[in-house]
ZAMARGU-4260 file (C-alpha; in steps of 0.2 Angstrom, whole numbers, plus 5000, padded with zeros to 4 digits):
<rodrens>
0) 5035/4991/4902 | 5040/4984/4918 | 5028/4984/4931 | 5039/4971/4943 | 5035/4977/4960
5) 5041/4965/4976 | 5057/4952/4977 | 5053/4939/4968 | 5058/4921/4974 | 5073/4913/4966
10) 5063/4902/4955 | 5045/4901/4948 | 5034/4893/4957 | 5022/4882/4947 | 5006/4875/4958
15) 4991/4879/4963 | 4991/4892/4977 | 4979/4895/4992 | 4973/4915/4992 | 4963/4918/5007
20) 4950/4935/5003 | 4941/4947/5013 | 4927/4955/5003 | 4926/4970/5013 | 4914/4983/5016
25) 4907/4996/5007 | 4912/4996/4988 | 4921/4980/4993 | 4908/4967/4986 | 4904/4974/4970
30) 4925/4976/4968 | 4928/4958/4971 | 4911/4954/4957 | 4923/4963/4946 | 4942/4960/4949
35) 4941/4940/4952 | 4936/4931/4936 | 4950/4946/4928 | 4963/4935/4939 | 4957/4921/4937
40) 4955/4922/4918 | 4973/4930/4918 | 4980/4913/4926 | 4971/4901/4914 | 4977/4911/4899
45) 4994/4910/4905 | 4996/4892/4911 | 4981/4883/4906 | 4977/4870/4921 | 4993/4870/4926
50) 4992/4884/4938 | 4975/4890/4951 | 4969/4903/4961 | 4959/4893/4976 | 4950/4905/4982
55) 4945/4904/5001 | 4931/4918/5009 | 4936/4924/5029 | 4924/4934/5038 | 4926/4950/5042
60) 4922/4971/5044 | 4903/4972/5043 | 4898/4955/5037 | 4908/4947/5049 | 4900/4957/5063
65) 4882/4952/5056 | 4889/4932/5054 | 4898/4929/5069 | 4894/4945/5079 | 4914/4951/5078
70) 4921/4961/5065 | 4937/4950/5066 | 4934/4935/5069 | 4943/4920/5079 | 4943/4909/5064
75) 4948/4923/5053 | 4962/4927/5065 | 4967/4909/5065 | 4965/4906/5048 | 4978/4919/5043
80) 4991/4916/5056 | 4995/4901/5044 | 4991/4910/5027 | 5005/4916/5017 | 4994/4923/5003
85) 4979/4933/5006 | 4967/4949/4996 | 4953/4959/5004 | 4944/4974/5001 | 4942/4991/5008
90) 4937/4988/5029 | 4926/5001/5037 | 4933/5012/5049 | 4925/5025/5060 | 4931/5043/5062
95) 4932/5048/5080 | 4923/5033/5089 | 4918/5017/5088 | 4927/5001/5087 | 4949/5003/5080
100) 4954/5002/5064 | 4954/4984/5057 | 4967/4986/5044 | 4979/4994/5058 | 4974/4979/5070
105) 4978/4966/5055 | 4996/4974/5051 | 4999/4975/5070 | 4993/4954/5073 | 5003/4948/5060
110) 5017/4959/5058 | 5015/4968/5041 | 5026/4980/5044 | 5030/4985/5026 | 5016/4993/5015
115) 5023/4993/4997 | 5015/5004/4985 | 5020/5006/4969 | 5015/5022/4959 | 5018/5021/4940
120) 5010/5028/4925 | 4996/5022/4913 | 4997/5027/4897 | 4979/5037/4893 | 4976/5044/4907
125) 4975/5063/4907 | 4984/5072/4923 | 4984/5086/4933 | 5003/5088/4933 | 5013/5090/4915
130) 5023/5075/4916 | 5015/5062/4925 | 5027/5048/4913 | 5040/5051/4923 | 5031/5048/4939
135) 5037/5027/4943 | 5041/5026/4961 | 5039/5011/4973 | 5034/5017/4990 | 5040/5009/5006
140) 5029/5014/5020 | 5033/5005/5038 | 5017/5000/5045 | 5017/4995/5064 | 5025/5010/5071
145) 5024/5028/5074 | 5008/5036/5076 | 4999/5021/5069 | 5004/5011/5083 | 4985/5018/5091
150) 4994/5023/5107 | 4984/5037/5111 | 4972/5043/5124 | 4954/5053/5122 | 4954/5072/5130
155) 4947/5071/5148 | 4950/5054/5149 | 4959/5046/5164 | 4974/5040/5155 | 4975/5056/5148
160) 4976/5065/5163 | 4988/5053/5170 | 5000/5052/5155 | 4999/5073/5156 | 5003/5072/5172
165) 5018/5062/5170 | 5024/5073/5156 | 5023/5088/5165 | 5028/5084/5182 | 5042/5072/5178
170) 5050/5075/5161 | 5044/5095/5163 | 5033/5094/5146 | 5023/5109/5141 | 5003/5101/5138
175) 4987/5109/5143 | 4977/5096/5155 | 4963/5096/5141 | 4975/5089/5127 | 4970/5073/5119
180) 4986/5061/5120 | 4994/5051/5108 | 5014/5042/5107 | 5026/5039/5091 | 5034/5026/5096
185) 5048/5023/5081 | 5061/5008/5084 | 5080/5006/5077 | 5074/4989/5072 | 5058/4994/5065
190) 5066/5006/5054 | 5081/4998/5049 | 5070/4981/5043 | 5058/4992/5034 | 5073/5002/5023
195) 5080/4985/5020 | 5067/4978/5013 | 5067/4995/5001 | 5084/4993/4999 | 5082/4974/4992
200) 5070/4979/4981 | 5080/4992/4974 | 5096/4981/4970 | 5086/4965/4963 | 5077/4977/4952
205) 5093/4989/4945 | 5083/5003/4954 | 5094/5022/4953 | 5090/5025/4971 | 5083/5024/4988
210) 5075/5040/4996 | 5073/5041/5016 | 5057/5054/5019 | 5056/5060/5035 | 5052/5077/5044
215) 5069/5075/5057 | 5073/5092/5057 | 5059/5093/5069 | 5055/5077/5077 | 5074/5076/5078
220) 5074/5059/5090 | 5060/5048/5079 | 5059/5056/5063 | 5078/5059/5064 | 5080/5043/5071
225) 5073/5033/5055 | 5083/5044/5044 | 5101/5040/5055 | 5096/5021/5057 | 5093/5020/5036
230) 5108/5026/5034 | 5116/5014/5047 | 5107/4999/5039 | 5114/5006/5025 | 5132/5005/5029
235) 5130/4991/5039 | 5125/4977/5027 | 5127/4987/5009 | 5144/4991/5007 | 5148/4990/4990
240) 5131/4992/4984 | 5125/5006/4991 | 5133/5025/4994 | 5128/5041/5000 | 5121/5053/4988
245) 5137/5064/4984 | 5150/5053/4988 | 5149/5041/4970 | 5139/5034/4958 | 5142/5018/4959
250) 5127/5007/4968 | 5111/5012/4973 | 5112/5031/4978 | 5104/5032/4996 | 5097/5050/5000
255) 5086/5059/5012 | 5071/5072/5012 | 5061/5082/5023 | 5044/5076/5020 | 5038/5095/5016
260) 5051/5096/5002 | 5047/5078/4997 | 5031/5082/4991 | 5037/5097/4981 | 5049/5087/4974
265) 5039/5074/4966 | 5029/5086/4958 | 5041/5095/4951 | 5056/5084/4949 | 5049/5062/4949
270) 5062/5058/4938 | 5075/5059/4952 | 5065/5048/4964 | 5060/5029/4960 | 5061/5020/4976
275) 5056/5030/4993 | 5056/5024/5011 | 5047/5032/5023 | 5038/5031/5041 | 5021/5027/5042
280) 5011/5042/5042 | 5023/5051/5030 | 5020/5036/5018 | 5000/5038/5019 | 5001/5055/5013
285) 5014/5052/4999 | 5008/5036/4993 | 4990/5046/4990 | 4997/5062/4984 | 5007/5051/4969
290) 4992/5041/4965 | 4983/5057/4961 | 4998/5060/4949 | 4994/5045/4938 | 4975/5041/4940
295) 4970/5044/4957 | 4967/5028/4969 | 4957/5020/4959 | 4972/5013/4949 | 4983/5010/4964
300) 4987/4993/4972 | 4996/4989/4985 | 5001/4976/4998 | 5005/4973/5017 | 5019/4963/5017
305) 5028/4955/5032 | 5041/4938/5034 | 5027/4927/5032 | 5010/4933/5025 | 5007/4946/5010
310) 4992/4954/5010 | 4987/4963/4995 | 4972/4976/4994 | 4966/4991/4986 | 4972/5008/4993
315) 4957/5015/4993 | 4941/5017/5006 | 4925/5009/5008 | 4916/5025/4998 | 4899/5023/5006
320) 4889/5036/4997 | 4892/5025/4980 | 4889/5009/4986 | 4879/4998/4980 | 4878/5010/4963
325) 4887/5002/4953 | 4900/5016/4951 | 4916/5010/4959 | 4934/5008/4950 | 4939/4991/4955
330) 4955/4992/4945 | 4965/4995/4962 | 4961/4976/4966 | 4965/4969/4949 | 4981/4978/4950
335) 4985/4973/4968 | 4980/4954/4961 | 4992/4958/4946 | 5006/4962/4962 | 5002/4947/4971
340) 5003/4937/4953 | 5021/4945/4953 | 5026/4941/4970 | 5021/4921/4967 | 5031/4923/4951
345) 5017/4921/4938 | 5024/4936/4929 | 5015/4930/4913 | 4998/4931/4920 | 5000/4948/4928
350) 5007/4956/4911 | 4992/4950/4904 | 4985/4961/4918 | 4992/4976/4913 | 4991/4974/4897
355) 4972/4974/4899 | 4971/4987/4909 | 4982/5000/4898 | 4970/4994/4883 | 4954/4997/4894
360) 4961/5014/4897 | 4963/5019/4879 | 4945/5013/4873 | 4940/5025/4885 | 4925/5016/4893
365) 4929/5019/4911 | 4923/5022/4928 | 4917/5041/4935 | 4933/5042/4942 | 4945/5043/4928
370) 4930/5049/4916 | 4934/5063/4924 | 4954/5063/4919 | 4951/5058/4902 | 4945/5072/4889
375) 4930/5060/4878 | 4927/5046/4889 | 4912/5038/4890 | 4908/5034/4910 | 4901/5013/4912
380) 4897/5005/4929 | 4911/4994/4940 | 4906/4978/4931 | 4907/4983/4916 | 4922/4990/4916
385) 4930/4975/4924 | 4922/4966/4909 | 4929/4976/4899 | 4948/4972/4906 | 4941/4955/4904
390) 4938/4954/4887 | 4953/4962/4884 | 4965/4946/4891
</rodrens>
């Protein structure tokens, strides 16, 4: 089973290597109890001494706050601007008020602008669609732009009020004074670098195709826009390699969708799809609904990638109402371990990963989350399920 998800280098690094980690909040302690000697274990199995994890704790969320008094803070800041390989756990963020969303802020400082997610099957896992075996997609979600760039104003507030005003007086915009604001700011090169990176990933790993997802026949000029600058990247730098879906076969067929149809379409049809492109609020929803396909979030890893840093992390929340109880799933953080083992090219080590994982699945000793999925499973607690994997290297 291939479970290769990012470009790999050009040759396999052998060293120790420097992961920086954020514990997170919530569920985000007992996760990292679990998921870390599983890594760890996976490298010595692999290499012997010859290859390390070193681990390095930051500060951050709530128990940066309660430290330092900052739930980002400087040293933090500082430590990652020089990182090129770091982990964390689900960061709190609250709905409606309150302080901005860390995760958003950390993409945004450091330039993540690619969320890959990759969305695959497990063999033992029952679920709610017929053929979820067919379901292996990589998602390629752009993650500085549109309306996560947090370029939005509260209703009655003065920025509101003066952005309305603008609207309506100037550009002749139809918005009740009362409306809360917000801007989707989407860029040619925002775009065009994101679907590059899918395209890459497509070509190095003899991927079928490359999807664009995007609502354009409504948000025609950013929506629309992504989809025509794709394509133009497309053309631009891929001739040869890559052609429009119904103009050949030969190279990486690149397609759009309508995000509406899209989420149709990998219900009914995931054969036809393995590497999707998409803008960022687009890709939140896709990249969930897919990991309901094959497990829920509980099995899905992912990573924050820019030029420099990749920042690998589970894909799900914080789950405060079962903190602390012993009842969290943290395979999403062994398998986004297992991703960054990849992206280091320690292949080895993160097969054993999977391997684990799939045999873990079979016994049928899991979390409350996929007992749920799995007809005569037996329900254990977060560590021991992450023993379980562990025993199983």
């Amino acid at each position: 089973m291939d479970h290769t998800l990012i470009p790999l280098p050009k040759e396999e690094i052998l060293s120790d290597k420097t992961v920086y980690y954020i514990e997170g909040d919530g569920i985000g302690p007992e996760v990292w109890r679990a998921a870390r000697p599983v890594l760890d274990a996976a490298v010595a199995k692999a290499y012997g001494n010859d290859n390390k994890l070193q681990w390095v704790e930051l500060l951050a969320g709530e128990k940066g706050y309660a430290e330092t008094g900052e739930h980002l803070p400087k040293a933090t800041m500082e430590a990652l601007a020089g990182a090129e390989l770091a982990m964390k756990g689900p960061l709190n963020t609250p709905v409606g008020e309150g302080f901005r969303s860390l995760n958003v802020t950390l993409r945004q400082v450091f330039d993540l602008y690619a969320c890959i997610r990759p969305i695959k099957y497990f063999k033992g896992i029952e679920s709610p669609v017929k053929r979820p075996d067919l379901v292996d997609m990589t998602v390629f979600r752009e993650n500085t732009e549109d309306v996560y760039a947090g370029i939005e104003y509260q209703s009655g507030s003065p920025e509101a009020k003066k952005l309305i005003e603008f609207l309506v007086d100037e550009m002749g915009a139809n918005i009740h004074e009362t409306a809360g604001v917000g801007i989707k700011p989407i860029t040619p090169a925002g775009s065009k670098r994101l679907v590059k990176k899918a395209i890459d990933f497509a070509i190095e790993h003899s991927k079928p195709s490359v999807t664009l997802v995007h609502k354009g026949n409504i948000m025609k000029t950013t929506e629309g826009g992504f989809r025509a600058w794709g394509y133009e990247l497309a053309e631009e730098e891929y001739k040869g390699q890559v052609v429009r879906e119904g103009e050949g076969e030969d190279g990486v067929i690149i397609k759009d969708r309508i995000a509406d149809a899209m989420f149709q379409n990998v219900l009914m049809y995931p054969e036809q799809y393995s590497v999707i492109a998409t803008t960022n609020l687009n890709g939140d929803y896709l990249s969930d609904a897919l990991a309901a396909q094959v497990g829920g979030l509980g099995l899905a890893p992912g990573v924050n990638m820019g030029d420099n840093l990749a920042f690998f992390e589970p894909t799900h929340g914080t789950a405060p109402t079962i903190a602390g109880k012993d009842m969290a799933n943290p395979g999403s953080l062994i398998l986004s371990g297992a991703m960054m083992l990849e992206h280091i090219g320690w292949h080895e080590a993160a097969a054993l990963i999977h391997a684990a994982v799939e045999t873990a699945l079979a016994e049928k000793k899991v979390t409350v989350d996929l007992a749920a999925q799995i007809s005569g499973a037996t329900q254990v607690g977060c560590q021991e399920f992450g023993e379980r994997v562990l025993n199983n290297l």
